[in-house]
C-alpha positions as CSV (number, residue, x, y, z in Angstrom):
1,X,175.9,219.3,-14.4
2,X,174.9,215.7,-13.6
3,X,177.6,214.2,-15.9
4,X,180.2,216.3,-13.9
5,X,178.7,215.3,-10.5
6,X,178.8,211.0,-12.0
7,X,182.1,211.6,-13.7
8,X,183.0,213.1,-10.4
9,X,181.8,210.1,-8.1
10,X,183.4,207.7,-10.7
11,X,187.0,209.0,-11.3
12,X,186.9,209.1,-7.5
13,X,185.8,205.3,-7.7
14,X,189.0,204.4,-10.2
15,X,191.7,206.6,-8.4
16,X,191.1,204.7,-5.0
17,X,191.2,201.4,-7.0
18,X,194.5,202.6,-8.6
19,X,195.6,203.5,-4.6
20,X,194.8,199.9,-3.8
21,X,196.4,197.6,-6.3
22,X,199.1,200.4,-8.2
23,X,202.0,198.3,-7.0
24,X,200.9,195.2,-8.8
25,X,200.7,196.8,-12.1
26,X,203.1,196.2,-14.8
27,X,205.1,198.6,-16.4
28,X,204.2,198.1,-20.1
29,X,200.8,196.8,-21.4
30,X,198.4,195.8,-23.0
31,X,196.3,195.0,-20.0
32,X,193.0,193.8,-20.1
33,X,190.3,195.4,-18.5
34,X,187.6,192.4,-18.3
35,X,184.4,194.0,-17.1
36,X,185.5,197.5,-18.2
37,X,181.9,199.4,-17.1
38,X,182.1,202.9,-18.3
39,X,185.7,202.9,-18.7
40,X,187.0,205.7,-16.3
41,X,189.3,203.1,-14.7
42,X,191.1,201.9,-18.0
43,X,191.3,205.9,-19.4
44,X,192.6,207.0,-15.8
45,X,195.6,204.0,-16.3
46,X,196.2,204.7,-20.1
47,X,196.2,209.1,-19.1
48,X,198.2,208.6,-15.9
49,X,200.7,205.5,-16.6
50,X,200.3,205.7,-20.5
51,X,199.7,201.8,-20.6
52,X,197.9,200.5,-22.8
53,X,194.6,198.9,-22.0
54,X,192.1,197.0,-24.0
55,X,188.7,196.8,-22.6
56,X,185.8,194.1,-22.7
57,X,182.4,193.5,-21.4
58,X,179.5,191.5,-21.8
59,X,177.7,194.7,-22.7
60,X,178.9,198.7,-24.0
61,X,178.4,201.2,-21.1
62,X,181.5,203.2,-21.8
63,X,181.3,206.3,-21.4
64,X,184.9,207.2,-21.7
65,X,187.5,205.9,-23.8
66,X,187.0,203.4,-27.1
67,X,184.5,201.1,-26.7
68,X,184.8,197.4,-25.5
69,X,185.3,194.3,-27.0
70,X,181.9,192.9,-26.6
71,X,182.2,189.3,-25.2
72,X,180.0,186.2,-24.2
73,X,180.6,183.6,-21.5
74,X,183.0,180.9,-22.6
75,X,186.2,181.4,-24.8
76,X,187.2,185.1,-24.9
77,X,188.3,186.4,-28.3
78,X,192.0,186.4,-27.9
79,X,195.0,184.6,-28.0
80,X,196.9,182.7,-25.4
81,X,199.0,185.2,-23.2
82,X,198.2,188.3,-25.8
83,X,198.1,190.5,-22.2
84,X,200.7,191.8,-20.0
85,X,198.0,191.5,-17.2
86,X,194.1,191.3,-16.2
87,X,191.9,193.2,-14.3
88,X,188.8,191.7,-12.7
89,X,187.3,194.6,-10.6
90,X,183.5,194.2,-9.0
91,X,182.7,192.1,-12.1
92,X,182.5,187.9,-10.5
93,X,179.6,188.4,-8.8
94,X,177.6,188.5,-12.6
95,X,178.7,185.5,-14.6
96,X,177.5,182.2,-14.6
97,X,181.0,180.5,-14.6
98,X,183.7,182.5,-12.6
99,X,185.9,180.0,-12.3
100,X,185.9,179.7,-16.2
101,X,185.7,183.9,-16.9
102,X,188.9,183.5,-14.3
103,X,190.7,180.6,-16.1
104,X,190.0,182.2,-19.4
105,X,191.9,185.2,-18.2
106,X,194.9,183.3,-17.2
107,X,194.8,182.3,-20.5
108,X,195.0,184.9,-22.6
109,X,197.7,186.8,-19.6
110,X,201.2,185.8,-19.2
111,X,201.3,188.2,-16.5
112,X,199.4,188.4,-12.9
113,X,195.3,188.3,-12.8
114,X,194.6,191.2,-10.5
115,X,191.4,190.7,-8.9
116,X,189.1,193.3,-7.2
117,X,185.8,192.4,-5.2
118,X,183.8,192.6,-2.3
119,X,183.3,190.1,0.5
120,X,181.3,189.9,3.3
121,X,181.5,188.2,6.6
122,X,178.6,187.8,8.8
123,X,174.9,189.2,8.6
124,X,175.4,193.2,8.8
125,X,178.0,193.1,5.8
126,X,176.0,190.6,3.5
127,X,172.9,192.6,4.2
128,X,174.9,196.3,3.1
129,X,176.4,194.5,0.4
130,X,172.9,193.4,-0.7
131,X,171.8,196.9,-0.1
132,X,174.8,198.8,-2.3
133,X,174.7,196.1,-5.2
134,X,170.8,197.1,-5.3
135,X,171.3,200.9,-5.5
136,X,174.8,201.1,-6.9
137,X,174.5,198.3,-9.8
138,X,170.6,197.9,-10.9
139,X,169.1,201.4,-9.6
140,X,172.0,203.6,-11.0
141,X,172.1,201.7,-13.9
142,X,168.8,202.7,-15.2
143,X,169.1,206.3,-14.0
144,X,171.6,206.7,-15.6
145,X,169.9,205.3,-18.6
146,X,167.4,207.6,-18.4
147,X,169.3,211.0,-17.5
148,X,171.4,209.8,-20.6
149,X,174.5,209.2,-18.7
150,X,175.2,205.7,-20.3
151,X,174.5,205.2,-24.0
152,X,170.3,204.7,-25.1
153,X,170.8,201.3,-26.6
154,X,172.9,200.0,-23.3
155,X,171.8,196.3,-22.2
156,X,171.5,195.6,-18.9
157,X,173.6,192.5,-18.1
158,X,174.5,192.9,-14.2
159,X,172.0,190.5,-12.9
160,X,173.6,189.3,-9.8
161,X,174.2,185.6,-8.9
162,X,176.3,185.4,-6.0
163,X,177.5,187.7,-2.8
164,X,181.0,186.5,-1.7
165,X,182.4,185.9,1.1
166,X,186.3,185.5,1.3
167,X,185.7,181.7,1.4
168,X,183.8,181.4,-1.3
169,X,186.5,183.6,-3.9
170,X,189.1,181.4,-2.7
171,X,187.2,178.6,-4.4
172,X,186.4,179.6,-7.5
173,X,190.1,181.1,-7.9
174,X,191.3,177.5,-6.8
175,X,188.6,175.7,-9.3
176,X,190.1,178.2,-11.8
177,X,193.9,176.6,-11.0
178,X,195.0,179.9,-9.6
179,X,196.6,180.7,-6.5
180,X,196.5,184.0,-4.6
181,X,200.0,185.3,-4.0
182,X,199.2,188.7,-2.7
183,X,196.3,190.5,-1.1
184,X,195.4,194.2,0.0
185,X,191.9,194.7,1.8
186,X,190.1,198.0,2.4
187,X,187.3,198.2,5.2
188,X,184.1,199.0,4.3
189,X,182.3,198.2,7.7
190,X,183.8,198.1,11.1
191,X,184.4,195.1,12.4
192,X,185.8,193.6,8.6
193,X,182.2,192.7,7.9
194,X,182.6,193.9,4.4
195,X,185.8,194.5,2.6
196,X,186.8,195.5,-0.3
197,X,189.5,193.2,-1.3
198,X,192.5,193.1,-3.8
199,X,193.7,189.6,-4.9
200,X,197.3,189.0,-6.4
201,X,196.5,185.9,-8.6
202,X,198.9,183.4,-10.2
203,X,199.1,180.1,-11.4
204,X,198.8,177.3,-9.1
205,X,202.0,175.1,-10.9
C-alpha cells in the first residue's frame, strides 16, 4: 500500500518532468541520467519512448530499473561524447563542484545537457525551497529507509550545499563553458518566487 501511494507520487513527479522538457529529447539514445534517484524518470523514458538510458549516481537508491553506475566527484567513468544527451534534474544543489559535474557532462554528450532545477527569487521562495528540500530530500529519504521503500544498505549522500537562484545557475553553467540556448519554467509560487526551471544547454563555442 505505501509503495503504491510513493510509486504513485513519484511517477507523477517524472511524467510532469517529461511534460516539461519532452521537446528537447532526442530521438535515439543512450542518454544519461546523472543523478538518477530511484529511477522512475529513466524507466518512464526507456517504457514510453523506448530510449535507452544509462543511469548514475553518487549513491544506489533505485528502486526501479537496473541499478546506477555508482560515481564520485571528478572524472565520470565514460568516454568522450559516449551519450546522445544528459539529464541533470534536482541534482546541482548536492555536489561540491557543479560547474565541473556540468563540464564533465558536456564531455562525455555530443548532444544537449538538459538541465532541471529549482530557483528562487526573493525571501518567500528561498524560505519554501529551504522548507521542501528539508522534507522532500533529507526527511523522505530516511522514511523511506525505514518503511523499506529505498534499499537497507542506501547511503545518504544529498547533503545540500547551495539554494539557487536563476543568477547563480547561470554562473556555474557559464564557469562550466556552456551556454543556455533554451528555457521552459514552471511556477511553483505566485509571483515567480520559486520556479522550477528547465535549461537547454550547449556549448559556448
Amino acid at each position: 500500500m505505501l509503495k503504491s501511494l510513493v510509486d504513485a507520487v513519484m511517477e507523477r513527479r517524472a511524467r510532469q518532468l517529461m511534460e516539461q522538457v519532452g521537446a528537447w529529447l532526442p530521438t535515439e539514445g543512450p542518454l544519461l541520467d546523472l543523478g538518477s534517484g530511484t529511477g522512475h524518470l529513466s524507466a518512464r523514458l526507456e517504457r514510453e519512448l523506448g530510449l535507452e538510458v544509462v543511469t548514475a549516481d553518487v549513491s544506489d537508491i533505485h528502486v526501479v530499473g537496473r541499478p546506477p553506475v555508482l560515481i564520485a566527484d571528478g572524472v565520470l567513468p565514460f568516454e568522450e561524447g559516449t551519450f546522445s544527451a544528459a539529464l541533470l534534474f534536482f541534482m546541482l544543489a548536492y555536489p561540491n563542484d557543479p560547474a565541473g559535474v556540468l563540464a564533465e557532462a558536456a564531455r562525455v554528450t555530443r548532444g544537449p545537457i538538459i538541465l532541471v532545477q529549482s530557483l528562487h527569487s526573493g525571501r518567500l521562495g528561498y524560505a519554501w525551497l529551504r522548507l521542501r528540500e528539508f522534507l522532500w530530500t533529507i526527511v523522505a529519504f530516511h522514511v523511506s529507509k525505514v518503511l523499506g521503500y529505498v534499499p537497507p544498505d542506501a547511503k545518504f549522500t544529498m547533503n545540500t550545499r547551495r539554494f539557487y537562484t536563476a543568477q547563480e545557475l547561470r554562473r556555474d553553467v557559464a564557469a562550466a563553458g556552456l551556454q543556455v540556448r533554451s528555457r521552459r519554467e514552471r511556477p511553483v509560487l505566485t509571483g515567480r518566487s520559486l520556479v522550477v526551471a528547465g535549461w537547454i544547454l550547449e556549448r559556448d563555442e
